[in-house]
Backbone as CSV, one residue per row, in Angstrom:
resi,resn,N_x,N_y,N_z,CA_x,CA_y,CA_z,C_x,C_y,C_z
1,UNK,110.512,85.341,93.894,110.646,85.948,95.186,112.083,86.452,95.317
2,UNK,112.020,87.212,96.263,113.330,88.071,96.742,114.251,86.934,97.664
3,UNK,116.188,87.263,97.528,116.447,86.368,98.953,117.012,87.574,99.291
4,UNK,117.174,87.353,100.830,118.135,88.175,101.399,117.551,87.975,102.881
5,UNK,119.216,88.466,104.254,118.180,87.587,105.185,117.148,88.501,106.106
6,UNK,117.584,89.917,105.479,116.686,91.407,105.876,116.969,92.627,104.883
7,UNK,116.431,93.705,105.699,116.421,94.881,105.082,117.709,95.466,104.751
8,UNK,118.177,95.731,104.063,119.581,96.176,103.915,119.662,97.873,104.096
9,UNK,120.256,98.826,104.281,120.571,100.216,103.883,120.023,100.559,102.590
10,UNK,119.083,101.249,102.493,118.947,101.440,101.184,117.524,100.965,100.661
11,UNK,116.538,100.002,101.515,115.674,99.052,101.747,115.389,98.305,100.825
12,UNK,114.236,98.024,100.956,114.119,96.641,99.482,114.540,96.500,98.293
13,UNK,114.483,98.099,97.843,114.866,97.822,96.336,116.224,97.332,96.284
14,UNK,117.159,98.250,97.364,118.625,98.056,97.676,118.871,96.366,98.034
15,UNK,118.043,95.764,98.833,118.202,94.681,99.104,118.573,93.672,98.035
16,UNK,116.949,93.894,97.067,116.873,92.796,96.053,117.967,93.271,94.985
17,UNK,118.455,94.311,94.780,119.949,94.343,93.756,120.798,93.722,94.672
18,UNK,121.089,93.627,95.502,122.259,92.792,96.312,121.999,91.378,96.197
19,UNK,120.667,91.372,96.200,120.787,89.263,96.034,120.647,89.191,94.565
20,UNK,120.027,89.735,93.129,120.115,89.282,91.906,121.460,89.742,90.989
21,UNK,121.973,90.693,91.427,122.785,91.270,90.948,124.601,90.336,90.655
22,UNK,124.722,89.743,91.581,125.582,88.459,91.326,125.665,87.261,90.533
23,UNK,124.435,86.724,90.463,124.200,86.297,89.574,123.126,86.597,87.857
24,UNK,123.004,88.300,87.888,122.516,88.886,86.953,121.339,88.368,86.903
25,UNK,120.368,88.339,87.642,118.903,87.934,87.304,118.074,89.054,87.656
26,UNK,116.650,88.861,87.023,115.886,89.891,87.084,115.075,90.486,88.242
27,UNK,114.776,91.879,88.216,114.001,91.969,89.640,112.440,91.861,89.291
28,UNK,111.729,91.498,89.381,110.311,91.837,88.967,109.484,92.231,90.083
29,UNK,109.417,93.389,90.442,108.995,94.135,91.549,107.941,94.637,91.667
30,UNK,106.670,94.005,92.370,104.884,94.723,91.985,105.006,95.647,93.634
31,UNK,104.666,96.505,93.461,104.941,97.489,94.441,103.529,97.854,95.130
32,UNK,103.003,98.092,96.536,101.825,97.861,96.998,101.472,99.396,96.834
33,UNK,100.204,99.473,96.228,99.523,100.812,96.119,99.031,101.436,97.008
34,UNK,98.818,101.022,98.431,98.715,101.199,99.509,99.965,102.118,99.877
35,UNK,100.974,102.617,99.721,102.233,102.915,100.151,102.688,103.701,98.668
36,UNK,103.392,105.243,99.280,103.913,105.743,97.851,104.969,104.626,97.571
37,UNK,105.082,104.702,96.410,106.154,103.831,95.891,107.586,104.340,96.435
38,UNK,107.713,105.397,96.650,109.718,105.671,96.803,109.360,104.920,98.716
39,UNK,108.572,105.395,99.546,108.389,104.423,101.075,108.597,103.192,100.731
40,UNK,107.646,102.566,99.349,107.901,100.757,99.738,109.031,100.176,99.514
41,UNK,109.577,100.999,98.131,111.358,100.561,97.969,112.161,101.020,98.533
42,UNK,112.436,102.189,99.255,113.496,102.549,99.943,113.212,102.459,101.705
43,UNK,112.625,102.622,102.335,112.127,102.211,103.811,113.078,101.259,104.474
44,UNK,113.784,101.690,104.944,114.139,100.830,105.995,113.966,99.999,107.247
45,UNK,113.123,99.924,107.238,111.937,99.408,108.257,112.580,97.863,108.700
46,UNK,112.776,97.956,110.378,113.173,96.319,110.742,112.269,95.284,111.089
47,UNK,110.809,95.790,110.252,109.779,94.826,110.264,109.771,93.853,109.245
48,UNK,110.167,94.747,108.354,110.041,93.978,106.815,111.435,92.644,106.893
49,UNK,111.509,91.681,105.925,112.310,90.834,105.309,111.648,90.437,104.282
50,UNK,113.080,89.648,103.616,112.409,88.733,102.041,113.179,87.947,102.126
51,UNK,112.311,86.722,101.710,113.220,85.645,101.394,112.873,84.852,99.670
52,UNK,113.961,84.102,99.451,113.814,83.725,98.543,113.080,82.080,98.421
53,UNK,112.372,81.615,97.939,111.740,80.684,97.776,111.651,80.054,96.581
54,UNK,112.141,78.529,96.260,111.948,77.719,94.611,110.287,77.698,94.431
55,UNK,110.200,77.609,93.289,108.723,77.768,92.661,107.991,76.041,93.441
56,UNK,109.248,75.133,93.315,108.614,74.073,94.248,108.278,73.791,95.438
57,UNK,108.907,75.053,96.283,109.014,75.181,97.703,107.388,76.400,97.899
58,UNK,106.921,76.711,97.153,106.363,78.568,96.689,105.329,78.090,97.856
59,UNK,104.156,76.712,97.784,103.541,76.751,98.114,103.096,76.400,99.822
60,UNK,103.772,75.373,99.907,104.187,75.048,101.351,104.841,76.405,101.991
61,UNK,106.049,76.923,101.467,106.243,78.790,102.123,105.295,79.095,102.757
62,UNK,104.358,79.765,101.687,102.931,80.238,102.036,102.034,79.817,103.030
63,UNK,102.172,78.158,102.848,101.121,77.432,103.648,101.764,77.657,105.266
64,UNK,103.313,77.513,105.183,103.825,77.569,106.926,103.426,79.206,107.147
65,UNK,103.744,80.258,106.602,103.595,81.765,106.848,101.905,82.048,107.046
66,UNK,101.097,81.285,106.407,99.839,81.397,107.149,99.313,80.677,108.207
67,UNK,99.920,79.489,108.633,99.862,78.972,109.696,100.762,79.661,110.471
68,UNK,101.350,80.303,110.702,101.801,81.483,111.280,101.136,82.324,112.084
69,UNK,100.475,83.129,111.257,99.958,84.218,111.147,100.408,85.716,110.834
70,UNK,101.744,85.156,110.095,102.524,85.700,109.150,102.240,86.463,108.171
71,UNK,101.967,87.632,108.077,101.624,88.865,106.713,102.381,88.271,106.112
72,UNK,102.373,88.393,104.772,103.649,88.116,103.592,102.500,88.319,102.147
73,UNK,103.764,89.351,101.222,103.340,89.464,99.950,103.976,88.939,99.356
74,UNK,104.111,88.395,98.140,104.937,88.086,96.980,105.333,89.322,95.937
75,UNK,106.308,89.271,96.208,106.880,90.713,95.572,107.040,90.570,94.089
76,UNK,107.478,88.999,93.857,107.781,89.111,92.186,108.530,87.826,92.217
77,UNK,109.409,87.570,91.104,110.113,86.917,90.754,111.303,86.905,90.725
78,UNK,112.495,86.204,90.192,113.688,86.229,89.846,113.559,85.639,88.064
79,UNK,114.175,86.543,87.489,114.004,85.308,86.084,115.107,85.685,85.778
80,UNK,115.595,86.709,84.239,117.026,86.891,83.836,116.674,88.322,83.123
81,UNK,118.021,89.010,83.460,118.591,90.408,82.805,118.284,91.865,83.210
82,UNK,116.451,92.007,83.313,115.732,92.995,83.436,115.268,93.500,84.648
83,UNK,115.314,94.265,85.304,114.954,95.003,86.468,113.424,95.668,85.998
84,UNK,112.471,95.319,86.762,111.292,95.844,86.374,110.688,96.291,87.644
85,UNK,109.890,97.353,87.699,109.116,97.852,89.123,107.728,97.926,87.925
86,UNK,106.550,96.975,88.806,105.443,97.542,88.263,105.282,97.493,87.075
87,UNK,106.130,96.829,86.501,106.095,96.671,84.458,106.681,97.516,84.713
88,UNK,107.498,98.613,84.438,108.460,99.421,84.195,109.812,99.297,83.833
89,UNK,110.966,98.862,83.168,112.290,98.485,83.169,112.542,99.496,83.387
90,UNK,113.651,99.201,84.184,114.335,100.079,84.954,115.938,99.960,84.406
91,UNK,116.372,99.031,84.881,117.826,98.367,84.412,117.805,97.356,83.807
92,UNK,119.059,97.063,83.343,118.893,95.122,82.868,120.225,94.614,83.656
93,UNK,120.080,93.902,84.115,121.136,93.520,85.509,122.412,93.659,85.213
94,UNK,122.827,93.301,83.909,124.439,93.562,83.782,124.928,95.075,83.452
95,UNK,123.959,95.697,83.374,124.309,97.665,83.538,124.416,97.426,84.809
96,UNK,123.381,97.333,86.012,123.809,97.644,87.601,125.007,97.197,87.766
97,UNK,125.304,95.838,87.439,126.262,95.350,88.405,127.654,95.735,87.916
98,UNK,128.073,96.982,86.766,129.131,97.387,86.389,129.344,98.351,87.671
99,UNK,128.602,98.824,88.428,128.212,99.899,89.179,128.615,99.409,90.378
């Protein structure tokens, strides 16, 4: 999952390089087909947020956001190096963050 505590300038995609990019980890980004892809990553929208969640925390998350009644997708992961949209590499984190 993504952290960050909203949408940043630039929107999600911009977001999630601002939270992996410090510590060089990967983006793994499944992008909703419902939505052209350049709207779901760049949109600035003050509906949206992401947060980041431990794989031990993943499920209880979920369980409070549907007792909610909380929409929420899982966007992807954090792992190491590679920036991916959709299976696609894009970057590998230590090229962005020279930038």
């Amino acid at each position: 999952m993504l952290s960050a505590p909203g949408m940043a300038d630039g929107g999600l995609y911009i977001t999630s390089l601002e939270s992996a990019i410090p510590e060089e980890l990967d983006l793994g980004i499944r992008t909703d087909r419902n939505f052209r892809k350049d709207a779901f990553l760049f949109a600035e929208s003050q509906s949206r947020v992401t947060a980041s969640v431990s794989l031990e925390q993943q499920a209880a998350f979920e369980q409070a956001m549907q007792n909610k009644g909380v929409n929420f997708t899982q966007l992807g992961m954090k792992t190491s190096h590679d920036h991916h949209i959709d299976g696609l590499l894009y970057y590998a984190a230590t090229v962005v963050k020279k930038y």
